[in-house]
DRENMI-453707 format. One record per residue: residue number from 1; residue in three letters; z, x, y of N, C-alpha, C in turn. Coordinates in Angstrom, 3 decimals, padded with zeros to 6 digits, always signed. Atoms other than C-alpha are relative to their C-alpha. Layout:
<atoms>
NUM ala Z X Y Z X Y Z X Y
...
</atoms>
This chain:
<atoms>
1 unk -000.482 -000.922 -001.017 +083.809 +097.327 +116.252 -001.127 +000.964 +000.360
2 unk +001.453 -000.712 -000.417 +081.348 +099.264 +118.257 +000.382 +001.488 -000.388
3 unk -000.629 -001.278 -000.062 +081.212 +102.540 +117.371 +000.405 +001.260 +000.330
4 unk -000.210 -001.084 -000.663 +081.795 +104.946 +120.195 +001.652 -001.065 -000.202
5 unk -001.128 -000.167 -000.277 +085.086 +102.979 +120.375 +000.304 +000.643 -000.808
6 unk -000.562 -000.582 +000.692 +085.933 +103.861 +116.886 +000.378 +001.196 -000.062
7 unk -000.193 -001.135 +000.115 +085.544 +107.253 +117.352 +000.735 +000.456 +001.324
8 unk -001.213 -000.250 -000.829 +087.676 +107.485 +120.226 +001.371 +000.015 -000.133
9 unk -001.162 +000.386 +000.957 +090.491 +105.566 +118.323 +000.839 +000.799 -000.733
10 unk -000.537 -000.896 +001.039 +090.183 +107.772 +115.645 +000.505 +001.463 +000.953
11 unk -000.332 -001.011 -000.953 +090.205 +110.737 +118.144 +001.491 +000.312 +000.819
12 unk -001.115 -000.707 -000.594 +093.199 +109.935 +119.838 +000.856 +000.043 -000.932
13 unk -000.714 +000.065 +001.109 +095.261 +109.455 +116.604 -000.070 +000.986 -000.447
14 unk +000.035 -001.414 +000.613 +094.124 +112.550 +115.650 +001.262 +001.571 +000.792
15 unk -000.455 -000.822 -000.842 +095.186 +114.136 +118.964 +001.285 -000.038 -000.184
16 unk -001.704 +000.078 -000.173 +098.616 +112.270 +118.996 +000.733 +000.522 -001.352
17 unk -000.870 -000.541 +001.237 +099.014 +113.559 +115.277 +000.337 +001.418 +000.536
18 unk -000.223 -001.468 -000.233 +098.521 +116.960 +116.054 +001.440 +000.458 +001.038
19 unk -001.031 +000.373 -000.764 +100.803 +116.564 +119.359 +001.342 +000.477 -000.722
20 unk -001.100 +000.514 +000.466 +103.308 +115.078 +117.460 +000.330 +001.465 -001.116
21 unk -000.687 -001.323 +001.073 +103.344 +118.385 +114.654 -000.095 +000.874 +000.831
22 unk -000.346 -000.968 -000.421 +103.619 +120.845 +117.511 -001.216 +001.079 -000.489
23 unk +000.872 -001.117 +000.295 +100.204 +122.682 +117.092 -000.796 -000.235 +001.373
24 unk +001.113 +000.382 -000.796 +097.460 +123.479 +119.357 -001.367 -000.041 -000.876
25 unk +001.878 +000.248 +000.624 +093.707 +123.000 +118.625 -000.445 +001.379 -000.905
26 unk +000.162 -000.930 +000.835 +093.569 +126.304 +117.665 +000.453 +000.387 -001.534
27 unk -001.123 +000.055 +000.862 +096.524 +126.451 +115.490 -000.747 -000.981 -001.291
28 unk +000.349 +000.669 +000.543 +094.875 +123.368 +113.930 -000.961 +000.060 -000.871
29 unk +001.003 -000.249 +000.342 +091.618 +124.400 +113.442 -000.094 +000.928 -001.163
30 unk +000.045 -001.150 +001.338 +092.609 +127.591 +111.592 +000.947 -000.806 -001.702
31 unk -001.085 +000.710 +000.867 +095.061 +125.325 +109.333 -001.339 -000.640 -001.263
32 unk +000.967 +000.660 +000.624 +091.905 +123.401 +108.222 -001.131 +000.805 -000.234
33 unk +001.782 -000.592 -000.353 +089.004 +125.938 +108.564 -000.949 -000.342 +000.419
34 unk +001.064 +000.768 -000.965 +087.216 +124.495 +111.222 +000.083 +001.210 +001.075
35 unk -000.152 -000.983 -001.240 +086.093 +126.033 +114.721 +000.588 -001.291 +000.827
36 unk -000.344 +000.414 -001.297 +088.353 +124.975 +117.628 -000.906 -001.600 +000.601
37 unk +001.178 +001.136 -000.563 +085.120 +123.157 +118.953 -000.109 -001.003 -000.651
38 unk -000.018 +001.081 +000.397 +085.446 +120.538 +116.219 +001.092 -000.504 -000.043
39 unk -001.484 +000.760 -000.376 +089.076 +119.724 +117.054 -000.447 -000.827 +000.987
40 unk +000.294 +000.388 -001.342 +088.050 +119.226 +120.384 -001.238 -000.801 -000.349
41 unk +000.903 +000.898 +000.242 +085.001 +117.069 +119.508 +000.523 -001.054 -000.570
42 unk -000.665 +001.343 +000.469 +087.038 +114.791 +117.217 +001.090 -000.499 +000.720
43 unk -000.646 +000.805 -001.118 +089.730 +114.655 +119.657 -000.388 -000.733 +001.031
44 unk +000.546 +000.632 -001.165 +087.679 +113.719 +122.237 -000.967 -001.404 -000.333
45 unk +000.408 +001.533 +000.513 +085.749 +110.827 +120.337 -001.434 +000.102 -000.026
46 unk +001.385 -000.441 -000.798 +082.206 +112.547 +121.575 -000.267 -000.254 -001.487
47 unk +000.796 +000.054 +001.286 +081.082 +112.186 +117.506 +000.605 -000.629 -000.945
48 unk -000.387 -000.414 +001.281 +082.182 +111.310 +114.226 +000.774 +000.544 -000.623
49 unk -000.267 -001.681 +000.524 +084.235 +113.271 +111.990 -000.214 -000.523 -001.550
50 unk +000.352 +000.211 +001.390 +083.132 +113.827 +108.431 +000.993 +000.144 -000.634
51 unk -001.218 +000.891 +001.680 +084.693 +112.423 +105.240 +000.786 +001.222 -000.312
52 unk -000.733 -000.955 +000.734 +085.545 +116.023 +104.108 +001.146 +000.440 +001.186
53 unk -000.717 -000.520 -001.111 +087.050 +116.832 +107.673 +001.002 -000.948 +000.245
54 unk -001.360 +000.935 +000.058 +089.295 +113.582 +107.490 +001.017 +000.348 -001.073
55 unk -000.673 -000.331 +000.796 +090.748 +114.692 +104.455 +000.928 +001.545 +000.227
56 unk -000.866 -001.180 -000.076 +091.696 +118.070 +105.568 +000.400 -000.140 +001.598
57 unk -000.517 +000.238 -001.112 +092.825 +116.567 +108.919 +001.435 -000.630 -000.538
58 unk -001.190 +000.244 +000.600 +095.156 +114.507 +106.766 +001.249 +000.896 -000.707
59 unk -001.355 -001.103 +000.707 +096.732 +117.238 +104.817 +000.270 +001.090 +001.046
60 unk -000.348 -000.929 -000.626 +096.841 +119.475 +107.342 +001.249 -000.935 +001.474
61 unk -001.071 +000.797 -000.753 +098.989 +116.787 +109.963 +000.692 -001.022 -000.675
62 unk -000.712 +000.368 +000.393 +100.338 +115.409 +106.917 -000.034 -001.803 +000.250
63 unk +000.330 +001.658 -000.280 +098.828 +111.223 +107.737 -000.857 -000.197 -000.957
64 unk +001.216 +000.496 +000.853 +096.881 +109.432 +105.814 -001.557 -000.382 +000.455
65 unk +001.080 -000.241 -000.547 +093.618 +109.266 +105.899 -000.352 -001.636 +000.570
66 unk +000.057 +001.757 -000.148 +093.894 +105.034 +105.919 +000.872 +000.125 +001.798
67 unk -000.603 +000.201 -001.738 +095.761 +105.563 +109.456 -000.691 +000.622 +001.165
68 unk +001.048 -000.571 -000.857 +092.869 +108.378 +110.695 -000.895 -001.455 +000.023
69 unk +001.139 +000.840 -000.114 +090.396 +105.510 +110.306 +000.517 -001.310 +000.773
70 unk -000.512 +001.369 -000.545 +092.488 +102.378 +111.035 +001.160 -000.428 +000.870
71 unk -001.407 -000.255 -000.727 +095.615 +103.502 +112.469 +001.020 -000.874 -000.866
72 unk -001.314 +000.311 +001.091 +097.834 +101.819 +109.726 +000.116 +000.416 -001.001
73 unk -000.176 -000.804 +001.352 +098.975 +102.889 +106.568 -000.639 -001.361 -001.358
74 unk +000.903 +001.142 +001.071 +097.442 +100.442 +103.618 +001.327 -000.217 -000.872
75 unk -000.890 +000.703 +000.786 +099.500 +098.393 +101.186 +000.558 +001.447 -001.209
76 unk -000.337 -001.030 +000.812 +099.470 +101.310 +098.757 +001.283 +001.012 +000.273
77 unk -001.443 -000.492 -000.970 +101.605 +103.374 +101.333 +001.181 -000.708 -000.070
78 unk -001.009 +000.987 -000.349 +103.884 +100.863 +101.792 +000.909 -000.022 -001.376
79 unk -000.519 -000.120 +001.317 +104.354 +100.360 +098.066 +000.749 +001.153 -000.549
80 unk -000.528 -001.675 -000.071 +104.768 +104.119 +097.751 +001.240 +000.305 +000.541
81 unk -001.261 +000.636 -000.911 +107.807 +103.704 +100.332 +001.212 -000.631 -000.812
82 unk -001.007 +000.681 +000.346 +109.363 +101.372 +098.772 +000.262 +000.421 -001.296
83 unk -000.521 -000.592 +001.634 +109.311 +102.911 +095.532 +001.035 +000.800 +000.563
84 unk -001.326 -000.636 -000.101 +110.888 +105.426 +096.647 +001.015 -000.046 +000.776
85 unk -001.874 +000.331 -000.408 +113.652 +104.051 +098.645 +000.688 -000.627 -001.091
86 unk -000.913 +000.786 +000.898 +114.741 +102.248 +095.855 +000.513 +001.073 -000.604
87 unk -000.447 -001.123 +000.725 +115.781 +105.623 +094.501 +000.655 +000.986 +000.609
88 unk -000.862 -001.021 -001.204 +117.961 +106.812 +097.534 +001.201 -000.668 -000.662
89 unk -001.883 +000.192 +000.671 +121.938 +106.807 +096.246 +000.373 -001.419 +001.220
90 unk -000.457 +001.039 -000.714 +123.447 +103.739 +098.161 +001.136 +000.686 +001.296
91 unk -001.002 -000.336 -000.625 +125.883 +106.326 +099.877 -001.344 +000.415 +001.181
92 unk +001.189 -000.638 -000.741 +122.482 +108.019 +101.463 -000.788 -001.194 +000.418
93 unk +001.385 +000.581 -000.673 +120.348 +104.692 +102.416 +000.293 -000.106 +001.824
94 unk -000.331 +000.296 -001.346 +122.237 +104.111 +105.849 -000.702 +001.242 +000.807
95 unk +000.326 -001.085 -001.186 +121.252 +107.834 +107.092 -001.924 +000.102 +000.079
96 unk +001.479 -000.167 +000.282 +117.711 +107.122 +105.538 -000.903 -001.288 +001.069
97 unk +000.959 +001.042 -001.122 +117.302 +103.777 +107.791 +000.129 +000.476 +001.313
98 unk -000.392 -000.082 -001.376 +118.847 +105.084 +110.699 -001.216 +001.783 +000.285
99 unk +001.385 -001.088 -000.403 +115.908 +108.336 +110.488 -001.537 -000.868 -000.238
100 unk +001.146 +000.337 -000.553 +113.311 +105.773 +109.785 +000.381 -000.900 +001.052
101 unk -000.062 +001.041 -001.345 +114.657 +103.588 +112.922 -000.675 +001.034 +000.891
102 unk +000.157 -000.790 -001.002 +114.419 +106.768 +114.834 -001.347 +000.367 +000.069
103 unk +001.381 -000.808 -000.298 +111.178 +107.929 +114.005 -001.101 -001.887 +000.442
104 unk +001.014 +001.057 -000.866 +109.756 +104.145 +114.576 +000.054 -000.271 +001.467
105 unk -000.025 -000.099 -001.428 +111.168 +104.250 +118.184 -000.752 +000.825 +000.894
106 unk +000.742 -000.660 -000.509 +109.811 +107.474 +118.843 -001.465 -000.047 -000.116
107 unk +001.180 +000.338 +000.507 +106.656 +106.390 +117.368 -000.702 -000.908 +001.264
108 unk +000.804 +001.212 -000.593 +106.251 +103.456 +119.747 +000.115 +000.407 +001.620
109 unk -000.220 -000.330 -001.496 +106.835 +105.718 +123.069 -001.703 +000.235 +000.341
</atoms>
């Protein structure tokens, strides 16, 4: 993959995370201790973003860092998941599929 796309990729995933938690760039920036200007640089795809700045992009919009880079979650995730659904009461799994149906719909707008 060439790599101005990648960093576009990663950029908008970043953007649509943020989006998606209801912050602005600013908001964001101070969350992580960055300036503004490197929101806006990694949103926009114009560079890179460093290893330490993916990690506190992740905890701060709450994604993994395997979905900043690739846009999916890795087998580990998945596993993780399923562990713990197996540990939802049987009276509670119906309201637990029907919030992850919802959030995969809204996901795919």
């Amino acid at each position: 993959m060439e790599r101005h796309t990648l960093y576009k990729d990663i950029g908008a995933r970043l953007k649509n995370a943020r989006l998606n938690s209801h912050l602005t760039q600013e908001q964001l920036a101070e969350l992580m201790d960055v300036t503004p200007q490197m929101i806006s640089t990694a949103e926009n795809g114009t560079k890179g973003v460093r290893p330490e700045n993916i990690i506190k992009f992740s905890k701060a919009l709450n994604i993994s860092c395997d979905f900043i880079l690739m846009g999916h979650c890795s087998d580990y995730d998945t596993d993780t998941l399923i562990s713990l659904a197996s540990t939802i009461e049987s009276d509670s799994l119906s309201r637990v599929i029907n919030l992850l149906s919802a959030i995969d719909n809204y996901t795919k707008k």
